[in-house]
C-alpha positions as CSV (number, residue, x, y, z in Angstrom):
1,X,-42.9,-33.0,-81.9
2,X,-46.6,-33.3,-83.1
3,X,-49.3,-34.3,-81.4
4,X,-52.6,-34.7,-83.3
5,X,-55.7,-33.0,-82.2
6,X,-57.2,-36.6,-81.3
7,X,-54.6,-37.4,-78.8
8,X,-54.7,-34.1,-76.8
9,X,-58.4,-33.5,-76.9
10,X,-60.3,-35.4,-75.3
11,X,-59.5,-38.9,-76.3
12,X,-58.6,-42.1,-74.8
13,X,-55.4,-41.1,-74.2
14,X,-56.8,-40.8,-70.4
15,X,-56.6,-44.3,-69.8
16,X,-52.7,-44.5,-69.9
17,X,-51.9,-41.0,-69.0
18,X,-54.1,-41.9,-65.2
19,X,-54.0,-45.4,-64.4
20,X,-54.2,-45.8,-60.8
21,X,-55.7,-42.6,-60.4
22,X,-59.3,-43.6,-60.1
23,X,-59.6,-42.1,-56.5
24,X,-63.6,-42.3,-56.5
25,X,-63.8,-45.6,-58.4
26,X,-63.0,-47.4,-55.3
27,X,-63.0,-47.5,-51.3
28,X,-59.8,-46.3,-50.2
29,X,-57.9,-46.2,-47.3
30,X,-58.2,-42.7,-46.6
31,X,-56.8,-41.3,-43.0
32,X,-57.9,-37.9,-42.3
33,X,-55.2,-35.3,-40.1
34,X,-56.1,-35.2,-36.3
35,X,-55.2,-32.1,-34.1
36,X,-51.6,-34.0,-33.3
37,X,-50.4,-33.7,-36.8
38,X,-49.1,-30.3,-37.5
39,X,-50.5,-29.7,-41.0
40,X,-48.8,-27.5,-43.3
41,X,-46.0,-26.3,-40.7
42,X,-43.6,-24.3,-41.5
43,X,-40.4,-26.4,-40.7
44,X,-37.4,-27.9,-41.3
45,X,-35.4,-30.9,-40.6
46,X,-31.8,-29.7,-42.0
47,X,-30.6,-28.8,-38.4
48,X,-30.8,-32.0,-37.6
49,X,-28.4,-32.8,-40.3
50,X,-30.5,-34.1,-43.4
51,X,-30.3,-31.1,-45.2
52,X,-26.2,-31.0,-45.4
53,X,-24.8,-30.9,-49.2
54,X,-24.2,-28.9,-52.0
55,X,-25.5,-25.7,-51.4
56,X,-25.4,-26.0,-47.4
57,X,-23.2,-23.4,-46.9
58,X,-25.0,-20.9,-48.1
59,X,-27.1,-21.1,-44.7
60,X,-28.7,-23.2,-42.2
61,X,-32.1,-24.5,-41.6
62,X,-32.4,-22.4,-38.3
63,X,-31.9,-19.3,-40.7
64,X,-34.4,-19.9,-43.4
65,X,-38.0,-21.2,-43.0
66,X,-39.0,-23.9,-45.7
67,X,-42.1,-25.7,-45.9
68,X,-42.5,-29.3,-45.9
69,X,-44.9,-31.9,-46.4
70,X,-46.7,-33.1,-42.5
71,X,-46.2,-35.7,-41.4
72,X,-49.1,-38.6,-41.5
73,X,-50.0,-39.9,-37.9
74,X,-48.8,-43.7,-36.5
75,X,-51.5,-44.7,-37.5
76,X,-51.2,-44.3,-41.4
77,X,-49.2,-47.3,-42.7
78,X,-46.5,-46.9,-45.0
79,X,-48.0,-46.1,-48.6
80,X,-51.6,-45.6,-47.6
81,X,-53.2,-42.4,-48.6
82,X,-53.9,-39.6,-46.1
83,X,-55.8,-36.0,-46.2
84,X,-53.6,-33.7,-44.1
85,X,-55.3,-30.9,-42.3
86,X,-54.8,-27.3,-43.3
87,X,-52.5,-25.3,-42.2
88,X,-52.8,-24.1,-38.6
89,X,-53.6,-20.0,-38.6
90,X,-50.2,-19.9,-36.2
91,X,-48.8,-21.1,-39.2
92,X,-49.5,-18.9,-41.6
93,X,-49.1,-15.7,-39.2
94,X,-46.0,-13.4,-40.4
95,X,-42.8,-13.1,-38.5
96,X,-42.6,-10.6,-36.0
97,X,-41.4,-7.2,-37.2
98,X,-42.7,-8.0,-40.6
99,X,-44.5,-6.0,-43.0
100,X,-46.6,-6.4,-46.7
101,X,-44.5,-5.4,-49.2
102,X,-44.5,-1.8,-50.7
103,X,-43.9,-3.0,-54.4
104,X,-46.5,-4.4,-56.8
105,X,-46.7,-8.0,-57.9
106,X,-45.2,-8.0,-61.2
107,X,-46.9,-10.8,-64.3
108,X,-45.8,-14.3,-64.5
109,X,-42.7,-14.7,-66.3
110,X,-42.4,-16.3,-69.3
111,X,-42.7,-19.9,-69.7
112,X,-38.9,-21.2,-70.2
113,X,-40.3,-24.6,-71.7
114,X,-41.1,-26.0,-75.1
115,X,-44.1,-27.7,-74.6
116,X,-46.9,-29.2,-77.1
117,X,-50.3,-27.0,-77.1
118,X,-53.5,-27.9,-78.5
119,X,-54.6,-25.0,-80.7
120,X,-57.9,-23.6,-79.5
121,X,-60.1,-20.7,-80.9
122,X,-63.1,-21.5,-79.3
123,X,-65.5,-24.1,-77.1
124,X,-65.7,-27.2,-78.2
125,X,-69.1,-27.3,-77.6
126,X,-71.3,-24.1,-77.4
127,X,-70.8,-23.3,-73.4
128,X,-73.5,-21.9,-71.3
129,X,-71.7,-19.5,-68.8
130,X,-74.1,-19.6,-65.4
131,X,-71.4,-16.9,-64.3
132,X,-71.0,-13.7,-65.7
133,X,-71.1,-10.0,-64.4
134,X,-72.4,-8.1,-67.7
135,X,-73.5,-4.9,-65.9
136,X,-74.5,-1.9,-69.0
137,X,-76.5,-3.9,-71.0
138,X,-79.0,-1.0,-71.2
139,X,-78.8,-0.7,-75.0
140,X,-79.3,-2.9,-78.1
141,X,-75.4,-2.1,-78.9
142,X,-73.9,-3.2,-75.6
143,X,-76.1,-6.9,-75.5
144,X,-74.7,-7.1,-79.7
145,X,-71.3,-6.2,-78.4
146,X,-71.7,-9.3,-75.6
147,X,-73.0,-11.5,-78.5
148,X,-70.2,-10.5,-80.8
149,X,-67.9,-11.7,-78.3
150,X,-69.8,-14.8,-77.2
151,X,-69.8,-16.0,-81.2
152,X,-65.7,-15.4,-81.2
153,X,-65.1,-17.8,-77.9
154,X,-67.8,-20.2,-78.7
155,X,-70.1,-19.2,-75.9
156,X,-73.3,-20.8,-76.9
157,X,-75.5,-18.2,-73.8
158,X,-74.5,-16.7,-70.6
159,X,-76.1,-15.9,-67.1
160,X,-76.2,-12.3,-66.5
161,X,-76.0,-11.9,-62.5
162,X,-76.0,-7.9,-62.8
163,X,-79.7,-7.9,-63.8
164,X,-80.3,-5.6,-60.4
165,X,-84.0,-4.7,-58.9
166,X,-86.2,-2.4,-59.7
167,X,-86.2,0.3,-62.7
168,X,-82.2,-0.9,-63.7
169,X,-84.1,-4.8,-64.0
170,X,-86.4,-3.5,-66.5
171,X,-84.3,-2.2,-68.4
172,X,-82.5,-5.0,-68.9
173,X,-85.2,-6.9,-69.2
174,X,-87.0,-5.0,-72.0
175,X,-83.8,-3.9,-74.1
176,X,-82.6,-7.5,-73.4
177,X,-86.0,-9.7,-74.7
178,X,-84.6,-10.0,-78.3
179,X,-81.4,-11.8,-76.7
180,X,-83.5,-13.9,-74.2
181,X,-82.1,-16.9,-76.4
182,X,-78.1,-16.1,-75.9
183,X,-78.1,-13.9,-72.5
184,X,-80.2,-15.2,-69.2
185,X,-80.9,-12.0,-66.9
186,X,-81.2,-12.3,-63.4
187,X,-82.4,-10.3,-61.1
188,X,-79.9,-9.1,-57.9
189,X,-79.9,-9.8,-54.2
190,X,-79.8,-7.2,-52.3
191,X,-80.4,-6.7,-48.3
192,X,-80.1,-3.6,-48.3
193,X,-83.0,-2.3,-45.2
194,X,-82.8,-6.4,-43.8
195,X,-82.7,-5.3,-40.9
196,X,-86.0,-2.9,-41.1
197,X,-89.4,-4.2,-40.3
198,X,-91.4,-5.8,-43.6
199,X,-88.4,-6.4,-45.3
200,X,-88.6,-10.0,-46.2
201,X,-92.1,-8.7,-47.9
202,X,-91.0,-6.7,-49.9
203,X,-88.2,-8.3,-51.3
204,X,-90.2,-11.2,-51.9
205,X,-92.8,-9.3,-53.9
206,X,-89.6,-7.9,-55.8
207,X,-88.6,-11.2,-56.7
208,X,-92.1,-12.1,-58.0
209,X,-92.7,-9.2,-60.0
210,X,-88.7,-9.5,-61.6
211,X,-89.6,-13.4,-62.4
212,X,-93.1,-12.6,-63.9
213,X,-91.2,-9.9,-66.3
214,X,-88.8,-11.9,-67.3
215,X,-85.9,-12.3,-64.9
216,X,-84.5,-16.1,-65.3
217,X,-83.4,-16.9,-61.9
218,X,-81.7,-14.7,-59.1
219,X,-77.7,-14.1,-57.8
220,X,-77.1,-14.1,-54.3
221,X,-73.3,-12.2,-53.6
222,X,-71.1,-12.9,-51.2
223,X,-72.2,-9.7,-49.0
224,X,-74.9,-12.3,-47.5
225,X,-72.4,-13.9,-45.0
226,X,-69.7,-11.3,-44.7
227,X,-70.9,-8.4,-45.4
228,X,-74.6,-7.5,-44.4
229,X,-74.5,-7.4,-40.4
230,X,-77.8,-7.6,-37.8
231,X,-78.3,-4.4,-36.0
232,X,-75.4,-6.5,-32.9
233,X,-73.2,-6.4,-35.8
234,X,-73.2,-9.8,-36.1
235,X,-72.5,-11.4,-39.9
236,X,-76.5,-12.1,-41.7
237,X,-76.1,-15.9,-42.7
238,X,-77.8,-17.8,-45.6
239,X,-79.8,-19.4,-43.2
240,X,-81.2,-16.4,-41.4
241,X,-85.5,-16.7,-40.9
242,X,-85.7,-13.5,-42.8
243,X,-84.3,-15.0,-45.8
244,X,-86.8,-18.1,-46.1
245,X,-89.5,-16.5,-47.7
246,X,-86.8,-15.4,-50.3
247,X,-85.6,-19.3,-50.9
248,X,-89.7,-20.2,-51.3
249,X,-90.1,-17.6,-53.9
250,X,-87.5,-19.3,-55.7
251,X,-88.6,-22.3,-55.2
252,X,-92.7,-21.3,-56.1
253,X,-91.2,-20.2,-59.6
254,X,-88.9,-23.2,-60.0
255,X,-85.9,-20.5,-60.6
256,X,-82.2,-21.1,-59.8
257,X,-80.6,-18.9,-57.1
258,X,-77.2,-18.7,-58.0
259,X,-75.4,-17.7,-54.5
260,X,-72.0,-17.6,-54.0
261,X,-71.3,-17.3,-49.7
262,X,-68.1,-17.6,-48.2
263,X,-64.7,-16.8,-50.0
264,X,-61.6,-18.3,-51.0
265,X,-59.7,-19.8,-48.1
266,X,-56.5,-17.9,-48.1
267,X,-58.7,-14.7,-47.3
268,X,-59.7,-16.3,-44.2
269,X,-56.0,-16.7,-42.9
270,X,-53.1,-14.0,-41.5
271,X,-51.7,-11.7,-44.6
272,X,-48.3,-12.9,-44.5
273,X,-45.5,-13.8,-47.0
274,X,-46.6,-17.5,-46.2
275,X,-50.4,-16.7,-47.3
276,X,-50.6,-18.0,-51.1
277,X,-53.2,-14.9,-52.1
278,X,-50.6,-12.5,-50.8
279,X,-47.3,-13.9,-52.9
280,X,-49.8,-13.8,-55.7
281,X,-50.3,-10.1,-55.0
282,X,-53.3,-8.9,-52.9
283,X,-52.7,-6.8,-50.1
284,X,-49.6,-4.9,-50.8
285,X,-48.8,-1.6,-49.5
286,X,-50.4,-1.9,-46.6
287,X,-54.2,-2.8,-48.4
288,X,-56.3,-5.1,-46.1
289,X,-59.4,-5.3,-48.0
290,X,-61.2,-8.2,-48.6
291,X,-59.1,-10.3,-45.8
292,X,-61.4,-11.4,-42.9
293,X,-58.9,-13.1,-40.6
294,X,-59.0,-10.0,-38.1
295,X,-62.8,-8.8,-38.6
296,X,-64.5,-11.1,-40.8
297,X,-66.3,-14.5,-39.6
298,X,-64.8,-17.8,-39.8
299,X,-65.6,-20.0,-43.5
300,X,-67.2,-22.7,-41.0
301,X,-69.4,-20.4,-39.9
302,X,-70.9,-19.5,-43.4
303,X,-70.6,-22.9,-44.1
304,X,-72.4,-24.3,-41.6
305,X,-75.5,-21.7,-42.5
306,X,-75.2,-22.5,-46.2
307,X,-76.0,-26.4,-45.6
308,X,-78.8,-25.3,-42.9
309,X,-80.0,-23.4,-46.0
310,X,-79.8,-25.9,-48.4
311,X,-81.5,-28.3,-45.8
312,X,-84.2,-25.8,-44.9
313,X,-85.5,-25.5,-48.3
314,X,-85.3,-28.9,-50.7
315,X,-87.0,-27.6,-52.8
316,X,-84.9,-24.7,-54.3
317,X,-82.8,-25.0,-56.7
318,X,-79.2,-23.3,-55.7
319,X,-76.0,-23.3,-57.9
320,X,-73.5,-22.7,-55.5
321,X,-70.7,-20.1,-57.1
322,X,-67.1,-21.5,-57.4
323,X,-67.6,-24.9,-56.0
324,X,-69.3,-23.2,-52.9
325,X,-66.0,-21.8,-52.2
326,X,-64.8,-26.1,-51.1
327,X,-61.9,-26.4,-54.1
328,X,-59.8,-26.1,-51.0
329,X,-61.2,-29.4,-49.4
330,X,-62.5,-32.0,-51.8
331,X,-64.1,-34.5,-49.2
332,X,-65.8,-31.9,-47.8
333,X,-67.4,-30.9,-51.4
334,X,-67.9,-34.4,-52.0
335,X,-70.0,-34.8,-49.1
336,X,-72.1,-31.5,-49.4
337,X,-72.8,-33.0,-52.9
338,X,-73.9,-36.1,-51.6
339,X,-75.7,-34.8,-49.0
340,X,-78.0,-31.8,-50.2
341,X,-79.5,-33.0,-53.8
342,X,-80.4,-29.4,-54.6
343,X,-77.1,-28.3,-54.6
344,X,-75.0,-27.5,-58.3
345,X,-72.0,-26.6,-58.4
346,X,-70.2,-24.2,-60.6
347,X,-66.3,-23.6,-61.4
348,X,-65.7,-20.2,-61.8
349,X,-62.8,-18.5,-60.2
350,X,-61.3,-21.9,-59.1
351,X,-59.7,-23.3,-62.1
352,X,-56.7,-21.9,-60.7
353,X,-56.6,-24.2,-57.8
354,X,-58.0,-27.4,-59.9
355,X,-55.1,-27.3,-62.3
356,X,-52.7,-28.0,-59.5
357,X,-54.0,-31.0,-59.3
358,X,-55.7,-32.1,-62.6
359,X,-55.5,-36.0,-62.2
360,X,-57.6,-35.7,-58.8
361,X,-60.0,-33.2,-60.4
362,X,-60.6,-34.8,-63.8
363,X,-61.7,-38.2,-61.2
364,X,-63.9,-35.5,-59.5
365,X,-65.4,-34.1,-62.1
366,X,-65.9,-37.4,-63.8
367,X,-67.8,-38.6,-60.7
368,X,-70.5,-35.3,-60.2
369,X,-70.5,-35.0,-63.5
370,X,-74.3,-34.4,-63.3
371,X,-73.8,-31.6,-60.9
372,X,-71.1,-29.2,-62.0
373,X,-71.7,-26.3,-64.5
374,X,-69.3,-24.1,-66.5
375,X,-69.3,-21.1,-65.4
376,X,-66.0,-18.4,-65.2
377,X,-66.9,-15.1,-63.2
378,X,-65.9,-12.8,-66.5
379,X,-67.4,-9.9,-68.0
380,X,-67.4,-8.5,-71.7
381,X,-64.3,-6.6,-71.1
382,X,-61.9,-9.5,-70.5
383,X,-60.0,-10.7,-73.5
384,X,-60.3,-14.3,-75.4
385,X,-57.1,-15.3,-75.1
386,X,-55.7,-14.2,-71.8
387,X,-58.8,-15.5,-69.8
388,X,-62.0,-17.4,-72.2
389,X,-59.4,-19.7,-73.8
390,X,-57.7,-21.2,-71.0
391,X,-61.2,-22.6,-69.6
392,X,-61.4,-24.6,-72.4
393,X,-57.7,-25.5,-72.5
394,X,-58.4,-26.8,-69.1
395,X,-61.4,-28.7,-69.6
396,X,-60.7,-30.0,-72.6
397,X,-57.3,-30.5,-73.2
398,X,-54.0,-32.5,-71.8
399,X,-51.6,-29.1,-72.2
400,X,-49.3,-29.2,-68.9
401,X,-48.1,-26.1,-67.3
402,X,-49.8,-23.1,-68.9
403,X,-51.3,-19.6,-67.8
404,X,-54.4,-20.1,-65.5
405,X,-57.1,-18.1,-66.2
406,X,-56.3,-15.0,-63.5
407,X,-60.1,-14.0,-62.1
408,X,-58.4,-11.0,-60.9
409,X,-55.1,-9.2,-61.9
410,X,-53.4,-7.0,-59.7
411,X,-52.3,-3.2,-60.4
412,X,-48.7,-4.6,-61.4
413,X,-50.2,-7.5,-63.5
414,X,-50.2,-10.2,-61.3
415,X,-52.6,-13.4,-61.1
416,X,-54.1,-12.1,-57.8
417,X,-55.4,-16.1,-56.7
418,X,-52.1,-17.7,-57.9
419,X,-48.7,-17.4,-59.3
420,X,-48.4,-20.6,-60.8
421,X,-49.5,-22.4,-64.2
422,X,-51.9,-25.2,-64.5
423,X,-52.3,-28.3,-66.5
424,X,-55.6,-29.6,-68.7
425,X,-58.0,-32.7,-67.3
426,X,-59.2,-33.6,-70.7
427,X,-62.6,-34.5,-70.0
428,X,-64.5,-36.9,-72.0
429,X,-66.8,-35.3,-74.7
430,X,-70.2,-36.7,-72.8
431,X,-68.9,-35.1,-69.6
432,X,-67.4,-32.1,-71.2
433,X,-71.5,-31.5,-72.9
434,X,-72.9,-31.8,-69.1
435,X,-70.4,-29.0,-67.9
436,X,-70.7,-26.9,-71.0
437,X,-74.2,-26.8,-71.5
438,X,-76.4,-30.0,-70.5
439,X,-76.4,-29.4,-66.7
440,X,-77.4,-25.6,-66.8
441,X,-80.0,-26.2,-69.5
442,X,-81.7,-28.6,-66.3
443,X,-82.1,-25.0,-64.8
444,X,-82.8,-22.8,-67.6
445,X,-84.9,-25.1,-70.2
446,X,-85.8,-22.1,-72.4
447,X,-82.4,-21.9,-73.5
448,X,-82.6,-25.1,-75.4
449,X,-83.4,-24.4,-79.0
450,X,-80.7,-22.0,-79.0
451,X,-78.0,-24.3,-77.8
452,X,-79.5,-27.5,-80.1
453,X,-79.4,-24.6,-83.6
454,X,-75.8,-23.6,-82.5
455,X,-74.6,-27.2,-82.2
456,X,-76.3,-27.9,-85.4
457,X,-74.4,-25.1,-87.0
458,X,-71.2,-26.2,-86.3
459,X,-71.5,-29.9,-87.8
């Protein structure tokens, strides 16, 4: 079977492949889970004699856990649409007697279906990547390795967020200034001595003298909210006093703080074999980092302090890392959207999770169009086909059921934030521009010209 390149990229073909699927082109009906509804429960109904047949006898619902769909509440009619509730952290807690496996995720098997695939050797469009962690460019060789590779995938410029502070940002800086046009440095975060008298000083002076040589903007990590603790121990939020001088200086320089707080939401719940990040992989053989259920602080805490942030201080500019860590809960993304106007988005490490549901997304995307950026959390090591190409599968193709692009992969080869393939959302080419490159370019202008020549090169 053959599909022409019109038909799977990008093209009308939307209308007839999603009617009825317009979710934010209308009011809906929408029901949200209350505390009665069991969300994401772990049980089973087969006991009760629905789940007799073939296969029965191979065991009973009382001896196997299987997970079902919750039920909506009484008050849901029949065919209205509802938003379930996550699952409760009871549900998600292992048996008793269990323990993480002492084997290795291995790779995703082969795909055991003939299915049509666009052919893709690079962006559509020459992509500005507002994430990428490009540490050991401290030579002219290393930034004309990154540009070699950028020219294979189509990657019209990228946002360096390992700039650092100090002598390591000069460097940088200085061996970097004949790249300025391709590769965005920014300088680091770091709160390292917060808690010491005179610190917010300091750091702010930092930042002024990184933006005056150079440095385009600034990366906050996720150590701000779950890492870096007040003298109680206590979690440092965004919102903390200390950190508004740090959010002016920003803002007095008009730079972007790209900050990426809080973490994906499996991470916050039990390790257990009913914990998505663990069947992908993480946390085998008895490895706990980088789970907060037992010590870490609850992802409505950090929450909570990034929108006090973001409503402290309208006048910064922040692109909020991996769709501010919300892929997990679309209404509530929707609404920080809507609520803070200096608040971008940015899709890195979450494609994963949108390709489960690509006909939502693609509606989502459509709809805050003007506020998400590409952006994919890679480095210079990682390899165009196994993680650059499927971004732009994704984004810009209909291709059902291929390899995500795996943000991390564990020692035995797994996708460590999902075993399961994804499918494309096709986005339309004036939408497809503002994600690429339109959108960033709002936050670093001087990156224009550059963009404009390399689109003009490819006509």
């Amino acid at each position: 079977m053959h599909f022409s390149a019109s038909s799977r990229r990008c093209s009308s073909i939307a209308v007839t492949l999603f009617a009825g699927i317009a979710l934010f082109e209308r009011p809906l009906n929408i029901a949200t889970g209350s505390g009665t509804v069991v969300g994401g429960a772990w049980t089973v109904e087969a006991a009760q004699g629905r789940g007799a047949g073939r296969g029965s006898e191979r065991g009973t619902a009382s001896e196997v856990e299987v997970p079902v769909e919750p039920k909506a509440p009484p008050s849901v009619k029949d065919g209205e649409i509802w938003i379930p509730p996550l699952p409760s952290m009871d549900a998600v807690t292992p048996p008793a007697g269990w323990k993480p496996s002492s084997e290795e995720a291995s790779p995703m098997p082969l795909t055991l279906l003939r299915l049509p695939r666009t052919n893709i050797t690079r962006a559509k469009y020459p992509a500005i990547d507002f994430h990428v962690h490009a540490g050991g460019l401290t030579t002219p060789e290393a930034y004309q390795r990154l540009i070699t590779l950028m020219d294979t995938i189509g990657m019209g410029a990228i946002v360096n967020l390992n700039g650092g502070t100090g002598e390591s940002l000069d460097t940088v800086l200085s061996v970097g200034q004949p790249y300025r046009d391709r590769v965005a440095n920014f300088i680091t975060f770091s709160a390292e001595g917060i808690n010491e008298p005179g610190w917010s000083q300091k750091f702010v002076a930092e930042m002024e003298r990184a933006f005056r040589a150079g440095a385009m903007g600034m990366k906050v990590s996720k150590q701000l909210g779950q890492g870096a603790r007040n003298p109680d121990g206590t979690f440092i939020q965004a919102d903390d006093p200390r950190l508004d001088a740090v959010w002016a200086m920003a803002a007095k320089y008009d730079r972007p703080v790209m900050i990426h707080t809080s973490d994906s939401i499996g991470r916050f719940y039990p390790i257990s074999p009913r914990n998505e990040r663990y069947e992908a992989g993480l946390w085998r053989k008895g490895d706990t980092s980088g789970n907060l259920h037992v010590e870490g602080p609850k992802h409505e805490v950090i929450e909570k302090a990034r929108e006090n942030m973001h409503r402290k201080h309208p006048k910064t500019r922040f692109v909020n890392a991996h769709l501010a860590m919300l892929y997990y809960d679309p209404q509530k993304l929707a609404t920080f959207l809507d609520t803070y106007p200096n608040a971008d988005v940015e899709i890195s490490a979450t494609v994963q999770d949108l390709g489960r549901a690509p006909r939502f997304w693609r509606e989502f995307i459509i709809k805050y169009q003007d506020r998400i950026l590409m952006g994919s959390d890679g480095n210079p090591d990682r390899q165009p086909d196994e993680f650059w190409t499927p971004h732009w599968r994704y984004l810009e193709t209909y291709d059902e059921y291929f390899y995500h692009p795996a943000q991390i992969r564990t020692p035995g080869g797994s996708p460590g934030h999902g075993r399961w393939n994804i499918s494309g959302i096709g986005l339309p080419d004036a939408v497809l521009r503002k994600v690429y490159y339109e959108n960033a370019l709002r936050h670093l202008p001087s990156l224009r010209p550059s963009i404009e020549r390399q689109i003009g090169a490819r006509k």
